[in-house]
mmCIF file as Biopython writes it, N, C-alpha, C and O atoms, coordinates in Angstrom:
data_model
#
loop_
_atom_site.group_PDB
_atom_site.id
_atom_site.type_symbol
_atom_site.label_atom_id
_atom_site.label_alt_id
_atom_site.label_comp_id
_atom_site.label_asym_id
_atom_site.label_entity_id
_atom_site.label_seq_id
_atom_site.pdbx_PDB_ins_code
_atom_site.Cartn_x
_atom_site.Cartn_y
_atom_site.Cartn_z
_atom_site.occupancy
_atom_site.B_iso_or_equiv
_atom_site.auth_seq_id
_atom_site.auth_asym_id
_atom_site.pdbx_PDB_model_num
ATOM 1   N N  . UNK A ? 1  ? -17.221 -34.578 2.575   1.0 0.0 1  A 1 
ATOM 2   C CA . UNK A ? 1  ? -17.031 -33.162 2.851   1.0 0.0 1  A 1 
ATOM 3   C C  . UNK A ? 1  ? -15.845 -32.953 3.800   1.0 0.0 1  A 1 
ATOM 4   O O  . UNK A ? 1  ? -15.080 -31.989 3.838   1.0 0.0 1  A 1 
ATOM 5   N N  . UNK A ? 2  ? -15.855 -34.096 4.584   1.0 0.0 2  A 1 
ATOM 6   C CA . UNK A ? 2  ? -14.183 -34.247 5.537   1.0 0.0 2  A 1 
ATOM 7   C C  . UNK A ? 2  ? -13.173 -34.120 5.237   1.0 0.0 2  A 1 
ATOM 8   O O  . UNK A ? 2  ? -12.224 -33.501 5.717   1.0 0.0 2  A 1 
ATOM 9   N N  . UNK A ? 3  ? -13.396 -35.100 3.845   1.0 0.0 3  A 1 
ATOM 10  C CA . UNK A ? 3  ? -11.854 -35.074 3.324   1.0 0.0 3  A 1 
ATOM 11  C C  . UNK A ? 3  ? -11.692 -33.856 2.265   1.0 0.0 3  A 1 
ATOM 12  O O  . UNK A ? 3  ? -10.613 -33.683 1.697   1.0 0.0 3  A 1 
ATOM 13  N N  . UNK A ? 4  ? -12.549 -33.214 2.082   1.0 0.0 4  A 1 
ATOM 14  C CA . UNK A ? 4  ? -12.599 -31.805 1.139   1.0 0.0 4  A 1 
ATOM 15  C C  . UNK A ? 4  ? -11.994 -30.742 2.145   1.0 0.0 4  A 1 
ATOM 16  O O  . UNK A ? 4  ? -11.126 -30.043 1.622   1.0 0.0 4  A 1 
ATOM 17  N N  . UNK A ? 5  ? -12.177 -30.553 3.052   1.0 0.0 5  A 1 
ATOM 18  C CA . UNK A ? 5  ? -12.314 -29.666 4.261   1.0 0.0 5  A 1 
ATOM 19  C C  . UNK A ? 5  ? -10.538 -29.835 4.612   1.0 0.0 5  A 1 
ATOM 20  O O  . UNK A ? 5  ? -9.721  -28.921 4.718   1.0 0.0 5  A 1 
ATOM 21  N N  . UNK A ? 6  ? -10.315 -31.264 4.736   1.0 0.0 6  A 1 
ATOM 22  C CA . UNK A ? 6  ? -9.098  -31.255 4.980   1.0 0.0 6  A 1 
ATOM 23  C C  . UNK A ? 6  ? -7.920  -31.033 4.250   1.0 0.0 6  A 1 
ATOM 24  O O  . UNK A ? 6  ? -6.963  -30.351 4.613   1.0 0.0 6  A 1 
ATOM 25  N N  . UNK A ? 7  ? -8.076  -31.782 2.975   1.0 0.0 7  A 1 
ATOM 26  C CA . UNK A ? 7  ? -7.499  -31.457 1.867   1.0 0.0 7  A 1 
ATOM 27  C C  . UNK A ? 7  ? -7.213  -30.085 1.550   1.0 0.0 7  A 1 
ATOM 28  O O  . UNK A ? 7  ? -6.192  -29.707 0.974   1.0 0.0 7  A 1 
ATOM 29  N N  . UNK A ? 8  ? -7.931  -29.527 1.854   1.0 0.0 8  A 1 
ATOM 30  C CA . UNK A ? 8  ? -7.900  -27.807 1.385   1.0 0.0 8  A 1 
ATOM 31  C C  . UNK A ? 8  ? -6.431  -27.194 2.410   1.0 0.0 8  A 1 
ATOM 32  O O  . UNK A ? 8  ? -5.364  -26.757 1.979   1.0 0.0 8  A 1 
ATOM 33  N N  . UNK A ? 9  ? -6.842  -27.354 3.765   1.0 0.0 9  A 1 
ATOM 34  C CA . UNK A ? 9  ? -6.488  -27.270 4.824   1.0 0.0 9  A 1 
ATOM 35  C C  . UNK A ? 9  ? -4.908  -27.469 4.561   1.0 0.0 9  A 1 
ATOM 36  O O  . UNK A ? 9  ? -4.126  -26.519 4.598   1.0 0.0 9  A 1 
ATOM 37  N N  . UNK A ? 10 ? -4.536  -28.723 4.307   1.0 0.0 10 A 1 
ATOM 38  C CA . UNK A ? 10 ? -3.092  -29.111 3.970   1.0 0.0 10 A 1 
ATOM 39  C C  . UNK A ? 10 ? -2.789  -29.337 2.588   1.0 0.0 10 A 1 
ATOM 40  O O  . UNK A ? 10 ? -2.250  -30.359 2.163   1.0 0.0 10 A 1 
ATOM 41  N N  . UNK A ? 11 ? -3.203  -28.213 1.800   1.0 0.0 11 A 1 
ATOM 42  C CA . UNK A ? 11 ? -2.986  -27.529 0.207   1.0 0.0 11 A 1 
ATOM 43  C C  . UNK A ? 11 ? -2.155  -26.675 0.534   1.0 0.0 11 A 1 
ATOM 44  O O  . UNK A ? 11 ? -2.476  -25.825 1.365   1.0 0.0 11 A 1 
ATOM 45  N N  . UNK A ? 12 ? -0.462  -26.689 -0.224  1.0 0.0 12 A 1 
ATOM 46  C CA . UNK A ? 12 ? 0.123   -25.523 0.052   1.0 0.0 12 A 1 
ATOM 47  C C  . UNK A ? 12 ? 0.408   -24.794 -0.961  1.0 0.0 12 A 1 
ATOM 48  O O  . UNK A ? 12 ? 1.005   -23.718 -0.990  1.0 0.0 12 A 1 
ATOM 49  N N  . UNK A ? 13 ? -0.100  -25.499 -1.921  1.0 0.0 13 A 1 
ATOM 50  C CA . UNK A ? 13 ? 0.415   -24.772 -3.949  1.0 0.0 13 A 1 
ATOM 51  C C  . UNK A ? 13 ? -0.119  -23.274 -3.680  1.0 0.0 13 A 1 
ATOM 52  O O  . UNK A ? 13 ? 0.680   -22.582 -4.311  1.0 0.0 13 A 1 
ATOM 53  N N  . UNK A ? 14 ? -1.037  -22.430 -3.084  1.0 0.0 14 A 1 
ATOM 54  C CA . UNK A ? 14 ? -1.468  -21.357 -3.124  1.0 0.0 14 A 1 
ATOM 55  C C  . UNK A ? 14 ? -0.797  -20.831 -2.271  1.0 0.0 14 A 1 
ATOM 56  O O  . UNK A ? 14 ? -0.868  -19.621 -2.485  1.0 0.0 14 A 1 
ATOM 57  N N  . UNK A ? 15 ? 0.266   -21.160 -0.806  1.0 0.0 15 A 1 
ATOM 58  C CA . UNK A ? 15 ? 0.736   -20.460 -0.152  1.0 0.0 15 A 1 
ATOM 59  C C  . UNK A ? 15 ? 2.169   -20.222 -1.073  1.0 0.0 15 A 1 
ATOM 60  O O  . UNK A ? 15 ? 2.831   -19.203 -0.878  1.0 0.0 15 A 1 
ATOM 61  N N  . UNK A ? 16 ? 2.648   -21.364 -2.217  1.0 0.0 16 A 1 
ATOM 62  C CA . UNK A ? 16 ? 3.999   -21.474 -2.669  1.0 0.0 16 A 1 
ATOM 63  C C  . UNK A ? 16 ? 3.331   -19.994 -4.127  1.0 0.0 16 A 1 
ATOM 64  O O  . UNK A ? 16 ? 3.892   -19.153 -4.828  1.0 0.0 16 A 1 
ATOM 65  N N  . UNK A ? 17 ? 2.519   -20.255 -3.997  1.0 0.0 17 A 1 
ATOM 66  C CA . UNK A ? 17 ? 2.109   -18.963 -5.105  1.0 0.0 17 A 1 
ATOM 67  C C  . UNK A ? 17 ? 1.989   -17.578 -5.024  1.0 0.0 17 A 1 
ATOM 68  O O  . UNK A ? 17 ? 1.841   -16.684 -5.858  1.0 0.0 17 A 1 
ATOM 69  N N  . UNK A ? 18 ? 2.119   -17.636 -3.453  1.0 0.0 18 A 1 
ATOM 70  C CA . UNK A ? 18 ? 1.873   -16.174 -2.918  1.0 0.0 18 A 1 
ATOM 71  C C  . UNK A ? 18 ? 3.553   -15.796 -2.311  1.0 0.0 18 A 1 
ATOM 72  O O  . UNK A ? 18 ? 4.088   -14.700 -2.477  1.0 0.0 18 A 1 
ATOM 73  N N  . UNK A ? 19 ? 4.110   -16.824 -1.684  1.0 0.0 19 A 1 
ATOM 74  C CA . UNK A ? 19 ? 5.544   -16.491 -1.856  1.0 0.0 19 A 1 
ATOM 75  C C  . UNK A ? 19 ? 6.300   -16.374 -3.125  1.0 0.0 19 A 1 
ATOM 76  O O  . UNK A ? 19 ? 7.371   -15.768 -3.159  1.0 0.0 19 A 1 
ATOM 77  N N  . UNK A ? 20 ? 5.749   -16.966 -4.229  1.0 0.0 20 A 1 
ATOM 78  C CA . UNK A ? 20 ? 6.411   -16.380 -5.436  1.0 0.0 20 A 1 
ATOM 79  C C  . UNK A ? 20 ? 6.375   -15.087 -5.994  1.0 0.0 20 A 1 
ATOM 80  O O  . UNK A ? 20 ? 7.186   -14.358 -6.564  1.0 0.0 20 A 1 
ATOM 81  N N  . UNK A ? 21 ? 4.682   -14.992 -5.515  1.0 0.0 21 A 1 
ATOM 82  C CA . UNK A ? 21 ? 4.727   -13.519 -5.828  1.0 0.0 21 A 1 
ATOM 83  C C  . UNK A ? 21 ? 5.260   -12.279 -5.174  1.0 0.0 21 A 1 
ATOM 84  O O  . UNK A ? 21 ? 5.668   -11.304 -5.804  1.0 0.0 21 A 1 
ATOM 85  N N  . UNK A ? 22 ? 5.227   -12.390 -3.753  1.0 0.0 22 A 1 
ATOM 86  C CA . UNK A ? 22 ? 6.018   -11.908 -2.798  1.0 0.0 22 A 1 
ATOM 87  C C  . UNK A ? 22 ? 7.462   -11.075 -3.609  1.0 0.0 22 A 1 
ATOM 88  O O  . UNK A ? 22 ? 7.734   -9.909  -3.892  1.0 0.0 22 A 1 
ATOM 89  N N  . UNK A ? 23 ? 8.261   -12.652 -3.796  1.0 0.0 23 A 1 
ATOM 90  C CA . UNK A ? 23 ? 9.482   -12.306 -4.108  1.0 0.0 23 A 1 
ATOM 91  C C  . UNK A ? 23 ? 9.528   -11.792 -5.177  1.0 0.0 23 A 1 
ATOM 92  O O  . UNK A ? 23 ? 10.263  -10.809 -5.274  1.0 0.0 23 A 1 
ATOM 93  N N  . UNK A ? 24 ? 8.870   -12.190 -6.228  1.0 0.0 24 A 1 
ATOM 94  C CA . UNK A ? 24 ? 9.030   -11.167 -7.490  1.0 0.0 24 A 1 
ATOM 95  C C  . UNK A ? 24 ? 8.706   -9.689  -7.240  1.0 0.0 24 A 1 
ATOM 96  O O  . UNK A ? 24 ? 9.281   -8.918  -8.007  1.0 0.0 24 A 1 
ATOM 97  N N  . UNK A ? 25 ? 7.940   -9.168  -6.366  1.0 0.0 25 A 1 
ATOM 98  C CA . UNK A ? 25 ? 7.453   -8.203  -6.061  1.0 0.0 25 A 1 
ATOM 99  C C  . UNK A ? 25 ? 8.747   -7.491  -5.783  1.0 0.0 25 A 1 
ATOM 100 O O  . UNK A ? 25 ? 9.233   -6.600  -6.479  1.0 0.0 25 A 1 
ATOM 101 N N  . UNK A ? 26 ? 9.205   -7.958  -4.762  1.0 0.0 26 A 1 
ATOM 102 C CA . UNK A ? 26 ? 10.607  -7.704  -3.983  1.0 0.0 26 A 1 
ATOM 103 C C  . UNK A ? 26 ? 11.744  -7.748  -4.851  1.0 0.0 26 A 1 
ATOM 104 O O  . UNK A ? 26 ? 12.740  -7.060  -4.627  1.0 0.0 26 A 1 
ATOM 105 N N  . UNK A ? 27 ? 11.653  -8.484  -5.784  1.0 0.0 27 A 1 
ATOM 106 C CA . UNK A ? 27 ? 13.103  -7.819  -6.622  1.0 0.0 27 A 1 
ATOM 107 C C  . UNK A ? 27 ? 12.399  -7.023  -7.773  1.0 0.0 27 A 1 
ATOM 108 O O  . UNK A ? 27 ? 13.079  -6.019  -7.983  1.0 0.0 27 A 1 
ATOM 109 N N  . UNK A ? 28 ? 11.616  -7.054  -8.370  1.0 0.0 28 A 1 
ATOM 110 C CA . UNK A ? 28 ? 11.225  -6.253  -9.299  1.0 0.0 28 A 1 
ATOM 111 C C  . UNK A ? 28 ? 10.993  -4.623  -8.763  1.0 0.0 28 A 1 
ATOM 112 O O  . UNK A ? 28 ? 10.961  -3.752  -9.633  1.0 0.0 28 A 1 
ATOM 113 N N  . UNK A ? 29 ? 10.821  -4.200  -7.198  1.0 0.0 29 A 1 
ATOM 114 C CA . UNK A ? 29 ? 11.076  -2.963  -6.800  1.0 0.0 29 A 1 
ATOM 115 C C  . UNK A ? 29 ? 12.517  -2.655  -6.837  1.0 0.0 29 A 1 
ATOM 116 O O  . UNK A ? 29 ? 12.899  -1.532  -7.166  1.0 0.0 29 A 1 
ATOM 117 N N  . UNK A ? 30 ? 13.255  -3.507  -6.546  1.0 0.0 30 A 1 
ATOM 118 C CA . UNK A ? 30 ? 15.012  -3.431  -6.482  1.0 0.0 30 A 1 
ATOM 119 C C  . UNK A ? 30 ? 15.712  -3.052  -7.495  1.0 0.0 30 A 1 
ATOM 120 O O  . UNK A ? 30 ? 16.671  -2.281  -7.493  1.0 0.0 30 A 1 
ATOM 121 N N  . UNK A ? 31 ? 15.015  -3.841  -8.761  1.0 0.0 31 A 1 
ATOM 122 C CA . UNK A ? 31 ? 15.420  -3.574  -10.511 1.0 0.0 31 A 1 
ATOM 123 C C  . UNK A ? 31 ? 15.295  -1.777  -10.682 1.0 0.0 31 A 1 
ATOM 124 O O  . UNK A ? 31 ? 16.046  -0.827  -10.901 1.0 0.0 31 A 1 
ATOM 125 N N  . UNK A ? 32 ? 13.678  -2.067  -10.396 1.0 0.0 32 A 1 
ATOM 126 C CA . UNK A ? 32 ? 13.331  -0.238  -10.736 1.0 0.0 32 A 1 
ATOM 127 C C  . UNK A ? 32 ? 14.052  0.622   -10.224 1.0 0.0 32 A 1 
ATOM 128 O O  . UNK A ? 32 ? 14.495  1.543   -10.910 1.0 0.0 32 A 1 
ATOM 129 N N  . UNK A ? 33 ? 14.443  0.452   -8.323  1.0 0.0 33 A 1 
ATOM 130 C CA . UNK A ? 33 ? 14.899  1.330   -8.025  1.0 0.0 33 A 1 
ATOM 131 C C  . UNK A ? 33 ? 16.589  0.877   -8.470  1.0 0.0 33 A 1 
ATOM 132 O O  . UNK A ? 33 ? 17.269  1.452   -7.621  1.0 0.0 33 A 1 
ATOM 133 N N  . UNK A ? 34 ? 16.986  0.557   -8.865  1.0 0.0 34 A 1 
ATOM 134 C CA . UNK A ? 34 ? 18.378  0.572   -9.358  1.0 0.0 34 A 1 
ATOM 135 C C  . UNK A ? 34 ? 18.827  0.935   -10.776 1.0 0.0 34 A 1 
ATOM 136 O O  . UNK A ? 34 ? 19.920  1.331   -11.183 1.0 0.0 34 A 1 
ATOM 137 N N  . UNK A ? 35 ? 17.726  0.699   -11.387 1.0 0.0 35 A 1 
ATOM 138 C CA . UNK A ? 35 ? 17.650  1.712   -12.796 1.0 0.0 35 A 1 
ATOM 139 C C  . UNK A ? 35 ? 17.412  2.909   -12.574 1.0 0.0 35 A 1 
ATOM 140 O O  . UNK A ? 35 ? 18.509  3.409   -12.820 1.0 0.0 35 A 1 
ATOM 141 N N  . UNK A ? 36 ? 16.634  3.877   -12.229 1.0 0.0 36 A 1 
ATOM 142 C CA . UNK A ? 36 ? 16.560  4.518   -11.359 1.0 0.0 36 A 1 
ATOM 143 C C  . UNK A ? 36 ? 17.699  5.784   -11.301 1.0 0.0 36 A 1 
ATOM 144 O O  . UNK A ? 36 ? 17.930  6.851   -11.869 1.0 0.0 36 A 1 
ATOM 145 N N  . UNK A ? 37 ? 18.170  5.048   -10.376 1.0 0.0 37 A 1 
ATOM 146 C CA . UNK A ? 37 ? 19.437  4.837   -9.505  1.0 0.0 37 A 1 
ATOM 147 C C  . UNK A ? 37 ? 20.559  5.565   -10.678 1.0 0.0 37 A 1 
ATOM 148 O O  . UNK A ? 37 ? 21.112  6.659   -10.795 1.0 0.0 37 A 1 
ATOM 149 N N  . UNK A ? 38 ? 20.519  4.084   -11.556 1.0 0.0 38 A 1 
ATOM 150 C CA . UNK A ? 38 ? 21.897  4.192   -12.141 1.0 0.0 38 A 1 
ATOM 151 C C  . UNK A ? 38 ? 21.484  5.109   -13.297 1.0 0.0 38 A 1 
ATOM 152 O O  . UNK A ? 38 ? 22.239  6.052   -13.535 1.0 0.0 38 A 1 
ATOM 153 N N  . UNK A ? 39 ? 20.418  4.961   -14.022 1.0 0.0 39 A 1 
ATOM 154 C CA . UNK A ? 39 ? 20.076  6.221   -14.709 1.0 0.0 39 A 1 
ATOM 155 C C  . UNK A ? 39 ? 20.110  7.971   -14.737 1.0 0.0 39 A 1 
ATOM 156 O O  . UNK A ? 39 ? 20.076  8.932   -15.505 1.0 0.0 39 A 1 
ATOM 157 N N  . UNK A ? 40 ? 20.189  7.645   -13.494 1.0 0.0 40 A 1 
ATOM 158 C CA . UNK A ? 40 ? 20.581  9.510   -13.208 1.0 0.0 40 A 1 
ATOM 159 C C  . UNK A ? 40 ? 22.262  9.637   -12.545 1.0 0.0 40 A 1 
ATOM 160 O O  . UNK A ? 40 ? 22.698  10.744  -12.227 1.0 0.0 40 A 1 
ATOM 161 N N  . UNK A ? 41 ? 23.051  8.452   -12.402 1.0 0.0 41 A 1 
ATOM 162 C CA . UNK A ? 41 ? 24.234  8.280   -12.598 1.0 0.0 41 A 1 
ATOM 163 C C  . UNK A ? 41 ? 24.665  8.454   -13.900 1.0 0.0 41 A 1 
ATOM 164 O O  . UNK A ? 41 ? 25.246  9.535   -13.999 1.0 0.0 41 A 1 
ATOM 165 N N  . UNK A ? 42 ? 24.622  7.846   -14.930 1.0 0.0 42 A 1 
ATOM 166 C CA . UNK A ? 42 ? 25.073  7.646   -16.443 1.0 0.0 42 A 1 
ATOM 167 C C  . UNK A ? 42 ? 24.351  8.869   -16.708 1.0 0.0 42 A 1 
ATOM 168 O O  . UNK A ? 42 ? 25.233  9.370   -17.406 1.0 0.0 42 A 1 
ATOM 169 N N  . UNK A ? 43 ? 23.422  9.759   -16.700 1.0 0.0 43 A 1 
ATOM 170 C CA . UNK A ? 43 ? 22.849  10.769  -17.215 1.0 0.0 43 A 1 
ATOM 171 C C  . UNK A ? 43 ? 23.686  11.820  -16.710 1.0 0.0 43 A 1 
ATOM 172 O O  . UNK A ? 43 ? 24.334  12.350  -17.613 1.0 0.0 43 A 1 
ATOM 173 N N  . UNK A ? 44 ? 23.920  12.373  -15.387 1.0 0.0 44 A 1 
ATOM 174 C CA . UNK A ? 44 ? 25.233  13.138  -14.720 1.0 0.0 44 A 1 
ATOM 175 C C  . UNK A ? 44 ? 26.566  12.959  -15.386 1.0 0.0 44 A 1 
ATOM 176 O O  . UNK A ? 44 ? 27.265  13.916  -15.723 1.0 0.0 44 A 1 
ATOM 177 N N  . UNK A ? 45 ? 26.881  11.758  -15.557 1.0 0.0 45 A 1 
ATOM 178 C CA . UNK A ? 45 ? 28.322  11.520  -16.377 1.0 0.0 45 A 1 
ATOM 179 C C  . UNK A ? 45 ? 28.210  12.080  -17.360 1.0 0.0 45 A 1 
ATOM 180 O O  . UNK A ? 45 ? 28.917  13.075  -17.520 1.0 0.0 45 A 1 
ATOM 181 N N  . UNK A ? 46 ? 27.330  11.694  -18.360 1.0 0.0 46 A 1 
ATOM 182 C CA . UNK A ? 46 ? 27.771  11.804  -19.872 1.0 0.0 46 A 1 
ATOM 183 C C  . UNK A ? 46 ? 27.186  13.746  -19.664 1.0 0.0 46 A 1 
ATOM 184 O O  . UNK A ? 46 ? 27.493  14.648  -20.444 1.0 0.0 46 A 1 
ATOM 185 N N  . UNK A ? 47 ? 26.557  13.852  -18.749 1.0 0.0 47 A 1 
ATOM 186 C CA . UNK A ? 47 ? 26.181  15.465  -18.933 1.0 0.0 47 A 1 
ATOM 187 C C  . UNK A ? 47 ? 27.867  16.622  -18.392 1.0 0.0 47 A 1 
ATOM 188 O O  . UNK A ? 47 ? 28.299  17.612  -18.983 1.0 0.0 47 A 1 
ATOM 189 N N  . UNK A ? 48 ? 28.466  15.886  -16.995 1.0 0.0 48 A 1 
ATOM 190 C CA . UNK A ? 48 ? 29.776  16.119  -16.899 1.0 0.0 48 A 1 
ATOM 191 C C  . UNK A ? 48 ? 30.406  15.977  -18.171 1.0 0.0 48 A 1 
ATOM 192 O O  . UNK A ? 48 ? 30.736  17.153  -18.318 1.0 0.0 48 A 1 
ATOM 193 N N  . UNK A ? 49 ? 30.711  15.546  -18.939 1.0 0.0 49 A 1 
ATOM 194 C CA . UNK A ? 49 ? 31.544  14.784  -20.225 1.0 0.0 49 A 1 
ATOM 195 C C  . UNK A ? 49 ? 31.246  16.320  -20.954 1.0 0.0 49 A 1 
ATOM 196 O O  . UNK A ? 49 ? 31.993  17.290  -21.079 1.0 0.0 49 A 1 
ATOM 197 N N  . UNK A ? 50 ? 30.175  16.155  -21.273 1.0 0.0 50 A 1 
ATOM 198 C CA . UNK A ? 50 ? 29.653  17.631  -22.653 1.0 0.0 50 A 1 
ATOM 199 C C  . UNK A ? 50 ? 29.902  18.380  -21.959 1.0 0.0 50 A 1 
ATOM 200 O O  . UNK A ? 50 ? 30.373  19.238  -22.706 1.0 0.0 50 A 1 
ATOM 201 N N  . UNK A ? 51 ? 29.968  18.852  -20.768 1.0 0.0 51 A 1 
ATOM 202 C CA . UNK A ? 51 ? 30.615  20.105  -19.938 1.0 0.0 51 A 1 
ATOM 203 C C  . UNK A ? 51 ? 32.339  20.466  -20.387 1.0 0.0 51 A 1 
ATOM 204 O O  . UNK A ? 51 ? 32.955  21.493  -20.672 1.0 0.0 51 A 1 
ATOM 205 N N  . UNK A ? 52 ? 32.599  19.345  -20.294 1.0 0.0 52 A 1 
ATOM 206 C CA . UNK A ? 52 ? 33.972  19.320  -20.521 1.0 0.0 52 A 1 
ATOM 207 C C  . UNK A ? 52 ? 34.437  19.521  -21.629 1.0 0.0 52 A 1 
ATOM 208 O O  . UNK A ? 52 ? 35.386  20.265  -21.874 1.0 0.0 52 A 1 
ATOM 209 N N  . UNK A ? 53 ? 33.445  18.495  -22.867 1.0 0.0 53 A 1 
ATOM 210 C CA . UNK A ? 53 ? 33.943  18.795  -23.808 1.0 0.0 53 A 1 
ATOM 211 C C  . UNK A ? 53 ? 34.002  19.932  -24.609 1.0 0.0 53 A 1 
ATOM 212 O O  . UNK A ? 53 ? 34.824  20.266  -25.463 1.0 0.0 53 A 1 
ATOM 213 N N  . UNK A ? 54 ? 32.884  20.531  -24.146 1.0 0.0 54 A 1 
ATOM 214 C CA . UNK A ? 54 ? 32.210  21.875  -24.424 1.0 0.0 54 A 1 
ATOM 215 C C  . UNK A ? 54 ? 33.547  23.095  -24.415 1.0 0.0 54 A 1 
ATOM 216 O O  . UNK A ? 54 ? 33.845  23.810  -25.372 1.0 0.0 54 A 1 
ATOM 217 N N  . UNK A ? 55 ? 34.170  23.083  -23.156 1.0 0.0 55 A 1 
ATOM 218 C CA . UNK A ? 55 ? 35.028  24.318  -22.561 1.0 0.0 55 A 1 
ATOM 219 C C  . UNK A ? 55 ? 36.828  23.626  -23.493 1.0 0.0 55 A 1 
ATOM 220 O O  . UNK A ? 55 ? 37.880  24.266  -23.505 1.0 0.0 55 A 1 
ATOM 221 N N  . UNK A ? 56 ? 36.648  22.470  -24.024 1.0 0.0 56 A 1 
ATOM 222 C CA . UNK A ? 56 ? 37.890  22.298  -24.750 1.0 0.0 56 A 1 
ATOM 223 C C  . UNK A ? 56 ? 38.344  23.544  -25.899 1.0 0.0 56 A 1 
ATOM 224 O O  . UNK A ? 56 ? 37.552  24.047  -26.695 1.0 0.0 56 A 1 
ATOM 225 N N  . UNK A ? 57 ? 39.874  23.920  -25.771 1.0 0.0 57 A 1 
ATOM 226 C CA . UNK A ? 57 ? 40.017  24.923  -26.788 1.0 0.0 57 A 1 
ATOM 227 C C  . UNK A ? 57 ? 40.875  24.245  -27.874 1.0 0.0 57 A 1 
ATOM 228 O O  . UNK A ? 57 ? 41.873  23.529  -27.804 1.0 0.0 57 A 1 
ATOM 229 N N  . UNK A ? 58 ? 40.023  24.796  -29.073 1.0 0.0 58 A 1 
ATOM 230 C CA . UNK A ? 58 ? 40.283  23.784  -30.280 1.0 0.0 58 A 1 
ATOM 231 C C  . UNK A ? 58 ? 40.738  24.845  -31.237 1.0 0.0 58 A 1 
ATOM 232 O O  . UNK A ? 58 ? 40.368  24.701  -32.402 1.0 0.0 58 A 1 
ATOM 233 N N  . UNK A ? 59 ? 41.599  26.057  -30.896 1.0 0.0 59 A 1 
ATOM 234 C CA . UNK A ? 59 ? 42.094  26.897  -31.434 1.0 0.0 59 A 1 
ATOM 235 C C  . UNK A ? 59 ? 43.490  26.140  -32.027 1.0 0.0 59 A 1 
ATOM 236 O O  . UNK A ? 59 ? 44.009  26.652  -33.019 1.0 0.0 59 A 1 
ATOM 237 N N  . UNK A ? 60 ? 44.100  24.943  -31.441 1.0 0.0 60 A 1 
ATOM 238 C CA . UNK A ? 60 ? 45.090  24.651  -31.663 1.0 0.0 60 A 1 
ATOM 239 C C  . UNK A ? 60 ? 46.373  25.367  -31.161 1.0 0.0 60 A 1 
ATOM 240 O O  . UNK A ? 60 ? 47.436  24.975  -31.643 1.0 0.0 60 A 1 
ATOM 241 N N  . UNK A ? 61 ? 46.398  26.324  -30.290 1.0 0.0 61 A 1 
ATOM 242 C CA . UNK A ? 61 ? 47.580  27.061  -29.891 1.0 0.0 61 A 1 
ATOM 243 C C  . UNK A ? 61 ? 48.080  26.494  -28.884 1.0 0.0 61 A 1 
ATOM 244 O O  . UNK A ? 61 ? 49.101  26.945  -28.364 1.0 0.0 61 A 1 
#
């Protein structure tokens, strides 16, 4: 039961499992918020763009 007790004790595969998850946690909020992000960037552009293209005069004069 000693060496069970201890063994456990100086087991680190579950602490290396919880820092993995950690970090995935931590960039997978970073992804979202940068899609996000850049999604309502590229959505503003291309909505600027049809603004523009919109007011073009195609009368040819």
């Amino acid at each position: 039961m000693k060496n069970l007790i201890k063994t456990f004790l100086n087991d680190e595969a579950g602490a290396s499992a919880a820092e993995y998850a950690l970090i995935l946690a931590i960039i997978g909020t970073g992804v979202a918020v940068g899609a996000v992000t850049l999604g309502d960037a590229i959505g503003n552009a291309l909505s600027r763009a049809g603004s523009e293209i919109d007011t073009l005069d195609y009368s040819g004069a």
